[in-house]
Wavefront OBJ file of the C-alpha trace (Angstrom):
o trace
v 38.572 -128.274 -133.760
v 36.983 -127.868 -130.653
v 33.502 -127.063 -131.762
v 33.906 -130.556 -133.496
v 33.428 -131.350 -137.424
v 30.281 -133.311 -137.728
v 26.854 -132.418 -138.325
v 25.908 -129.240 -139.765
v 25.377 -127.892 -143.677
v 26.971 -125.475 -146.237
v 25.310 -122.246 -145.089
v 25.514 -118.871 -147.244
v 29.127 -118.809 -147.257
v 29.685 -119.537 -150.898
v 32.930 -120.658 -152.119
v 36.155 -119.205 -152.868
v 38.224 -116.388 -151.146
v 37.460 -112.831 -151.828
v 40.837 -112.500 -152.522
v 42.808 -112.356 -156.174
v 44.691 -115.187 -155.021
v 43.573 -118.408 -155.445
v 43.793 -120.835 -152.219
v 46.992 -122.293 -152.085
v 47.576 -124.985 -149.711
v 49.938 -125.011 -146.672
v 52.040 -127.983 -145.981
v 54.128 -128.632 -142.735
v 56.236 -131.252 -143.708
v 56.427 -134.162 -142.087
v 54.037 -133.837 -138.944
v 50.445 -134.540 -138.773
v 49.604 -137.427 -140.285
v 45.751 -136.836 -139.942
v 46.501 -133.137 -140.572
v 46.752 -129.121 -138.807
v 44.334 -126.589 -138.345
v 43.921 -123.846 -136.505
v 46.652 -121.847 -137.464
v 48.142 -118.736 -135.242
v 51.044 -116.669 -137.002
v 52.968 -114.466 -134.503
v 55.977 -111.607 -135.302
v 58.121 -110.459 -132.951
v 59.490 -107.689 -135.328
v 62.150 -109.994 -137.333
v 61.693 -111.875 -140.536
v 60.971 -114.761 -139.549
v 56.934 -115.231 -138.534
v 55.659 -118.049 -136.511
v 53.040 -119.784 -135.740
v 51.118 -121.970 -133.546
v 48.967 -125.201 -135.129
v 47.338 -127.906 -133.935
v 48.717 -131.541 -135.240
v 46.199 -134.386 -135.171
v 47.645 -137.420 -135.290
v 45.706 -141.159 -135.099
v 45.934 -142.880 -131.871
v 48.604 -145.547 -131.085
v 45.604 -147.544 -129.872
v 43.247 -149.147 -132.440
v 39.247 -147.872 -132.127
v 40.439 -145.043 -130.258
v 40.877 -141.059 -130.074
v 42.948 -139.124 -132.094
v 45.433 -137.204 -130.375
v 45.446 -133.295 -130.438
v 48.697 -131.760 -130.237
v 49.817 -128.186 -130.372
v 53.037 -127.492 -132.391
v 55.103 -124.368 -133.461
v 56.069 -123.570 -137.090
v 58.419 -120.678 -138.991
v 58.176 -119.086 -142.069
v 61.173 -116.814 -143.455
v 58.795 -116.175 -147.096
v 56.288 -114.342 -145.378
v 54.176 -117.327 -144.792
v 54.369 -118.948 -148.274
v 56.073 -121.702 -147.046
v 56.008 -123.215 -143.407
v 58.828 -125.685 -141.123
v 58.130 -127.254 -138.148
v 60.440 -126.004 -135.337
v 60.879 -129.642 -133.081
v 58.444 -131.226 -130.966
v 54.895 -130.783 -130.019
v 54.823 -127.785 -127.617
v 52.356 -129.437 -125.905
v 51.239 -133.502 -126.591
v 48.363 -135.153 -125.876
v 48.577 -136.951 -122.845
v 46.922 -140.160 -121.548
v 43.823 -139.331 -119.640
v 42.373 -141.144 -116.432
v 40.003 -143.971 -116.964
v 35.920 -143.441 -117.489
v 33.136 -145.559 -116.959
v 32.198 -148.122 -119.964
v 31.809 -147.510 -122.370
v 34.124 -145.470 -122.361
v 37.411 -147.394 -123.244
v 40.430 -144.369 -123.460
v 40.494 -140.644 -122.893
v 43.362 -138.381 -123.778
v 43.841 -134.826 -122.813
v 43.846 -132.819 -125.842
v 46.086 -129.712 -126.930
v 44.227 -127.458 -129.041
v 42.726 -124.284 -130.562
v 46.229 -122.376 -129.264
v 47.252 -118.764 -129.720
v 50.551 -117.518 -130.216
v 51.726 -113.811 -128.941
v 55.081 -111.735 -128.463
v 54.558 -109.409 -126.519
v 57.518 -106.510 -126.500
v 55.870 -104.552 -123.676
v 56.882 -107.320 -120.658
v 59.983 -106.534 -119.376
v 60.513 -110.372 -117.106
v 62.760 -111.967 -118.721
v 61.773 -115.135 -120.262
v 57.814 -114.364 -120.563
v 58.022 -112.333 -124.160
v 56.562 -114.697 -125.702
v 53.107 -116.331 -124.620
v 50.864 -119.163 -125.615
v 47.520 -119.818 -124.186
v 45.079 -122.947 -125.751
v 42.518 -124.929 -124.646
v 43.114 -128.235 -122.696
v 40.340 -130.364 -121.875
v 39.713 -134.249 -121.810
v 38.653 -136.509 -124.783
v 36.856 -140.037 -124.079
v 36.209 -142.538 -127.268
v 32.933 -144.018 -126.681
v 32.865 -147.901 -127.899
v 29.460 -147.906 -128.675
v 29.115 -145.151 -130.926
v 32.681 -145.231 -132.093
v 33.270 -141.424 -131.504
v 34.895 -139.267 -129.674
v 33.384 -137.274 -126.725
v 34.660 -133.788 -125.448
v 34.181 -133.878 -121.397
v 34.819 -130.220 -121.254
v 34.050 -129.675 -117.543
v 37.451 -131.044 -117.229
v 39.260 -128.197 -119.126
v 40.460 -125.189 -119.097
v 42.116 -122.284 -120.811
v 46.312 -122.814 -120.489
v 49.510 -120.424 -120.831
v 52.742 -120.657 -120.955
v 55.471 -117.905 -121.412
v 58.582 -118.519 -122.238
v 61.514 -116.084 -124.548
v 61.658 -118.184 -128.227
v 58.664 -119.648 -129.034
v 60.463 -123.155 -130.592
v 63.173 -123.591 -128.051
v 61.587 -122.706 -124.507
v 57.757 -123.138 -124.517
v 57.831 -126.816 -124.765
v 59.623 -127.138 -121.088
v 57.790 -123.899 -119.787
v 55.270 -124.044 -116.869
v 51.565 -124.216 -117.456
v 49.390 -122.371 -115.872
v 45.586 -123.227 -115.443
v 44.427 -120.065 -116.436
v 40.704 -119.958 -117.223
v 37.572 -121.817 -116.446
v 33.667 -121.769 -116.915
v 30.947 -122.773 -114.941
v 30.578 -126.897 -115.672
v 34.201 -126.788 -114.550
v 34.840 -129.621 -112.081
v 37.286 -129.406 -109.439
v 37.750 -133.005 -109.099
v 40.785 -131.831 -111.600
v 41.812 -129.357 -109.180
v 44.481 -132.284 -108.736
v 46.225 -131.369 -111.299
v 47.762 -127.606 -111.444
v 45.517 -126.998 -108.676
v 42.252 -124.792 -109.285
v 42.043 -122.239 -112.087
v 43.359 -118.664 -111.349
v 40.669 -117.214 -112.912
v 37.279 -118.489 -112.284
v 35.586 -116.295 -114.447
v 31.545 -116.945 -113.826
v 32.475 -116.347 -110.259
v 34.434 -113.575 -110.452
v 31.694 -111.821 -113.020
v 28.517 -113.645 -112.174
v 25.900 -111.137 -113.631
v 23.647 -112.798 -116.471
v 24.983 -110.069 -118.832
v 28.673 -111.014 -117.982
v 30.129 -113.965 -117.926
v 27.992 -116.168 -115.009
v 26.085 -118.312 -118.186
v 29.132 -119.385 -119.655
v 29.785 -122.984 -119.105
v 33.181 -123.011 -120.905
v 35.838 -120.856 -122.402
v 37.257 -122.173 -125.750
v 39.266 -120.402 -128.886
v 41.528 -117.973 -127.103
v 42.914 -115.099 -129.399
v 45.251 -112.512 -127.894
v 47.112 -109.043 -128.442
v 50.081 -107.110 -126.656
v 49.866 -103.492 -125.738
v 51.407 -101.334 -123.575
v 49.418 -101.807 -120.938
v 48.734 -104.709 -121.206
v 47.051 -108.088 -122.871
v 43.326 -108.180 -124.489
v 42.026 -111.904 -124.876
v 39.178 -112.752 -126.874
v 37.013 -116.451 -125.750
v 34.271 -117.607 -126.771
v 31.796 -118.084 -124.319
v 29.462 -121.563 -124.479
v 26.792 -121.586 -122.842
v 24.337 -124.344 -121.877
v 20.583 -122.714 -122.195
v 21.179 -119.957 -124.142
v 23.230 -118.212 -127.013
v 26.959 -117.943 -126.461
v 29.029 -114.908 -127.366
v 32.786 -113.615 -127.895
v 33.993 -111.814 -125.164
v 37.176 -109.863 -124.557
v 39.351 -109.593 -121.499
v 41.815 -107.224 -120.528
v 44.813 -108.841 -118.210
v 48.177 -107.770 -117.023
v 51.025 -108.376 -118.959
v 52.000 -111.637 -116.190
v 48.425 -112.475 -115.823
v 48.019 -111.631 -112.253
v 45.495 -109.757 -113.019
v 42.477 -110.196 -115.630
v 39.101 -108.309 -115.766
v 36.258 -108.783 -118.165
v 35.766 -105.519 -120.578
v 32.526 -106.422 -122.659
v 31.165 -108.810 -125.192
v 32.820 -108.318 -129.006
v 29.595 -110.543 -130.971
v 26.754 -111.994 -129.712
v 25.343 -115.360 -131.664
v 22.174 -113.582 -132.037
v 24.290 -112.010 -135.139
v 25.049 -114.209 -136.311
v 22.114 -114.483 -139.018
v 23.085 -110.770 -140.015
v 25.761 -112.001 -141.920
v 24.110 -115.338 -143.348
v 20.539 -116.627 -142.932
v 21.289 -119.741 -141.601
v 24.216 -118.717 -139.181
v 23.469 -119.390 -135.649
v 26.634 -118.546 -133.706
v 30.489 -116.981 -133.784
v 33.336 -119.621 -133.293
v 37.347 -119.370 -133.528
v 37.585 -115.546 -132.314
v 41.117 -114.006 -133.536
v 42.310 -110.797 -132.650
v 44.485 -108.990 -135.206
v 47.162 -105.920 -134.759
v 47.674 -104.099 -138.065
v 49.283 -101.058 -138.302
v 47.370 -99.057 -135.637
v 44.079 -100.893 -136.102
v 42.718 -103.934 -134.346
v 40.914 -106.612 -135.979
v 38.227 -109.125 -134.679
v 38.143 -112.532 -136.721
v 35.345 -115.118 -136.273
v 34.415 -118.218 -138.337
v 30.473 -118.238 -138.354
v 28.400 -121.063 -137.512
v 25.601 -123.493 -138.455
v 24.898 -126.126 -135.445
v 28.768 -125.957 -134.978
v 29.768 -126.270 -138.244
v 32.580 -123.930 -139.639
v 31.679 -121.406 -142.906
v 34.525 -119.575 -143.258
v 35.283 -116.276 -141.652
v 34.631 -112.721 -141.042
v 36.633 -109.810 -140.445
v 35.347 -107.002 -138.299
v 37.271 -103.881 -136.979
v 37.707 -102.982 -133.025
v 37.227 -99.676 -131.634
v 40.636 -97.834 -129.737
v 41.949 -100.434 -127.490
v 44.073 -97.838 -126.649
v 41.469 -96.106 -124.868
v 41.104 -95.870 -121.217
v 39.409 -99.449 -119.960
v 36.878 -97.841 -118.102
v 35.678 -96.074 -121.208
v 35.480 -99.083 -123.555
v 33.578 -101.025 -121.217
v 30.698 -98.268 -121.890
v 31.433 -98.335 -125.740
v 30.659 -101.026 -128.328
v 34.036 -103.130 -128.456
v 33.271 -103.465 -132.364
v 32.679 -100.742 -135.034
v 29.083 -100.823 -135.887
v 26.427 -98.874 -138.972
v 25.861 -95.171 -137.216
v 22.008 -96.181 -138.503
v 19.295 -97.978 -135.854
v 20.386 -101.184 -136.739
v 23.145 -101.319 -135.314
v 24.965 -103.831 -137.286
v 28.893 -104.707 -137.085
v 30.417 -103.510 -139.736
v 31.967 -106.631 -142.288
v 35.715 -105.432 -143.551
v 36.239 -108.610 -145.423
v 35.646 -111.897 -145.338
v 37.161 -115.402 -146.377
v 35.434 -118.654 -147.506
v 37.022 -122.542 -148.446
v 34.653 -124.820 -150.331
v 31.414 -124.719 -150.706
v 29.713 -126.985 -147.969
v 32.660 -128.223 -146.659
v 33.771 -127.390 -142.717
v 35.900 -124.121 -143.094
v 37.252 -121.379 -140.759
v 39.612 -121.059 -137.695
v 41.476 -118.246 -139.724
v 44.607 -116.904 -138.509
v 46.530 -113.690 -139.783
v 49.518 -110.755 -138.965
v 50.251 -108.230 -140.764
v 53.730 -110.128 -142.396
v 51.853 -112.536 -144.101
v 52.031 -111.066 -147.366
v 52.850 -114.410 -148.926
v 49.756 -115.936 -147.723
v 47.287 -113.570 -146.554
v 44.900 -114.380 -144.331
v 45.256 -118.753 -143.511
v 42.211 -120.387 -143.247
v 41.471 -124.118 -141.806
v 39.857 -126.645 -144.214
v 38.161 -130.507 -142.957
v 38.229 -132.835 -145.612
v 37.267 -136.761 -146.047
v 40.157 -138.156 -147.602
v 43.786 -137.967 -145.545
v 45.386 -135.961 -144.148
v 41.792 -134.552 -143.126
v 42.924 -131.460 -141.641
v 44.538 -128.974 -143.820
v 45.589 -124.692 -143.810
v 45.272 -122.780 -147.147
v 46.725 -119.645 -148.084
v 43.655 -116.797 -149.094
v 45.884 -114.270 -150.247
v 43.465 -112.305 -148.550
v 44.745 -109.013 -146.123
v 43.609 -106.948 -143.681
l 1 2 3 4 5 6 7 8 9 10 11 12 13 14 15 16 17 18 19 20 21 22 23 24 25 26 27 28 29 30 31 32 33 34 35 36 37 38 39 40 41 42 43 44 45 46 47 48 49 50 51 52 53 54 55 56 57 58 59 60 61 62 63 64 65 66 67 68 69 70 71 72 73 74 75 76 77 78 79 80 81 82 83 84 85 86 87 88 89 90 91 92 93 94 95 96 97 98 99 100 101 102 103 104 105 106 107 108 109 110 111 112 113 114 115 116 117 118 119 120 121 122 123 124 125 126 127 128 129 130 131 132 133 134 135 136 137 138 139 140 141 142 143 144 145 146 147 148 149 150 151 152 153 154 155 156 157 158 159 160 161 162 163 164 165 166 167 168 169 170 171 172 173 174 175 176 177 178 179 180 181 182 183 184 185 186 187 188 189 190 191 192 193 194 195 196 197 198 199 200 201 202 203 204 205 206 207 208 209 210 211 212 213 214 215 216 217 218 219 220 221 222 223 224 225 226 227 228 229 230 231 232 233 234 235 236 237 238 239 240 241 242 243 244 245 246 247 248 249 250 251 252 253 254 255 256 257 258 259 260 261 262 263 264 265 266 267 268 269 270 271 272 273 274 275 276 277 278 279 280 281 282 283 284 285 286 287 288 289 290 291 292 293 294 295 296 297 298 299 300 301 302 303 304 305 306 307 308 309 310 311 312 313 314 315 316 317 318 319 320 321 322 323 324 325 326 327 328 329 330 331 332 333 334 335 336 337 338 339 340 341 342 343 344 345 346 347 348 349 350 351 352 353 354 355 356 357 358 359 360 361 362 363 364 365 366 367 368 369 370 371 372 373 374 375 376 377 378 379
């Protein structure tokens, strides 16, 4: 949602999943009356999977913003069938007042990732949720809604059962580019992480002007979080982090994709969006929704080299597994597409999900707008 759902054409992506399955669609009954999207399926080893969403849901206030929220789900069919565990995790909340015309501004909840992480041993931080939270104005002259993502950031909160403790966790303001403003220092104070300060080089992470799409994965020694970078002048890129298991540490290992490859993969692709990463078995997996002016067609699947590997090694080594040949080119392991021309992507997968496969996000003009679909494609 946060790269927005207007503008934009179908693209190469074609229609259809390259699965045997056809889509199936993925109700959460009764939240969301606009829709969800951006789905995030966890596992903490049980039978149960859940999974983190984002809820859109029409504004209280006529001519104004929808709200973003992000909620938690279950599923105890291996993700055939979905329940909403309560309340939103974390609502939209009433912004502070902009100039005209300007006339309401919300923060929004969205884009969120869901992670259990076995290897922490505090007690109440197994489980972890990080998302983007940034401010949303409605603009009374154009009647549309503007992202003022200067004021944002990249949140967490920890907590031990996803449904009953993150909603009354503490966030933490994790994450921020460079157009952050610290006028919003004022609330949670600044970000821990200010990460075009702390790696300014042009080839690191000094360019990028905001940090959106979290994905995440628990290891041993700790957490790897892929962004994607924005940046203002020039093409952005998905980057991956490498942070302690309580986040009191966090250093920047390489760049995954680069928007300049985009058009490798479809001639009129001009970026990577939605990055997800993806534990299977002993293999990592990279998934990214490509891009046309910020419109969503579908996603990709790519494989990640060792992240088991010493970090000082993979930040020599290319992060994903490319042709041996001169060009170079990440290698595709499968890929997932919704309707021809329509805004699709935001995929979400683990390895449970044998009743769905891989769950892709779908935009759509008639209500609710917003919906998930079931691939039956795995990794």
């Amino acid at each position: 949602l946060a790269a927005g759902c207007g503008g934009g054409g179908g693209g190469d992506g074609g229609g259809g999943t390259t699965g045997d399955l056809l889509p199936a669609r993925i109700e959460v009954p009764g939240v969301g009356p606009n829709g969800v999207f951006d789905p995030s399926p966890a596992e903490d080893g049980s039978r149960r999977i859940w999974m983190s969403y984002s809820e859109v849901v029409p504004s209280p206030v006529q001519n104004s913003v929808n709200q973003i929220n992000t909620r938690v789900a279950f599923s105890d069919d291996a993700g055939a069938t979905w329940n909403d565990s309560g309340n939103a995790v974390n609502p939209a909340l009433t912004g502070p007042s902009l100039p005209s015309p300007y006339t309401i501004s919300v923060w929004q909840q969205e884009v969120s990732n869901l992670k259990y992480d076995p290897f922490d041993t505090v007690p109440g931080q197994t489980w972890k949720m990080v998302w983007h939270q940034y401010l949303g104005g409605y603009n009374s002259v154009t009647g549309i809604t503007d992202r003022f993502f200067e004021n944002g950031w990249i949140a967490l909160k920890t907590s031990a059962s996803p449904p009953d403790s993150l909603q009354g966790s503490t966030e933490r303001k994790l994450f921020a580019g460079n157009i952050y403003n610290s006028a919003v220092d004022v609330i949670l104070g600044p970000p821990e992480f200010q990460l075009d300060v702390l790696f300014p080089g042009p080839d690191e992470l000094g360019e990028c002007a905001v940090f959106t799409e979290p994905g995440m994965i628990a290891t041993e020694n700790g957490l790897f979080i892929s962004m994607r970078c924005g940046k203002l002048l020039s093409p952005g890129k998905i980057v991956l982090m490498f942070c302690s298991h309580d986040f009191t540490t966090c250093d920047y290992i390489g760049d995954l994709l680069d928007d300049t490859e985009a058009n490798l993969f479809g001639a009129s692709y001009d970026g990577f969006s939605a990055p997800e990463l993806v534990q299977v078995g002993s293999q990592t997996y990279l998934i990214v929704t490509p891009t046309e002016n910020d419109f969503y067609l579908g996603c990709l699947a790519f494989r990640v080299t060792d992240l088991s590997a010493d970090i000082a090694t993979l930040k020599q080594s290319e992060l994903v597994e490319r042709e041996s040949d001169a060009s170079n080119t990440p290698v595709l392991v499968t890929s997932v597409f919704g309707t021809s021309g329509s805004f699709n992507g935001a995929c979400g997968y683990s390895a449970g999900l044998t009743g769905s496969g891989i769950i892709y996000s779908e935009f759509f003009e008639d209500t609710p707008q917003f919906r998930l679909f079931a691939s039956g494609e795995n990794l």
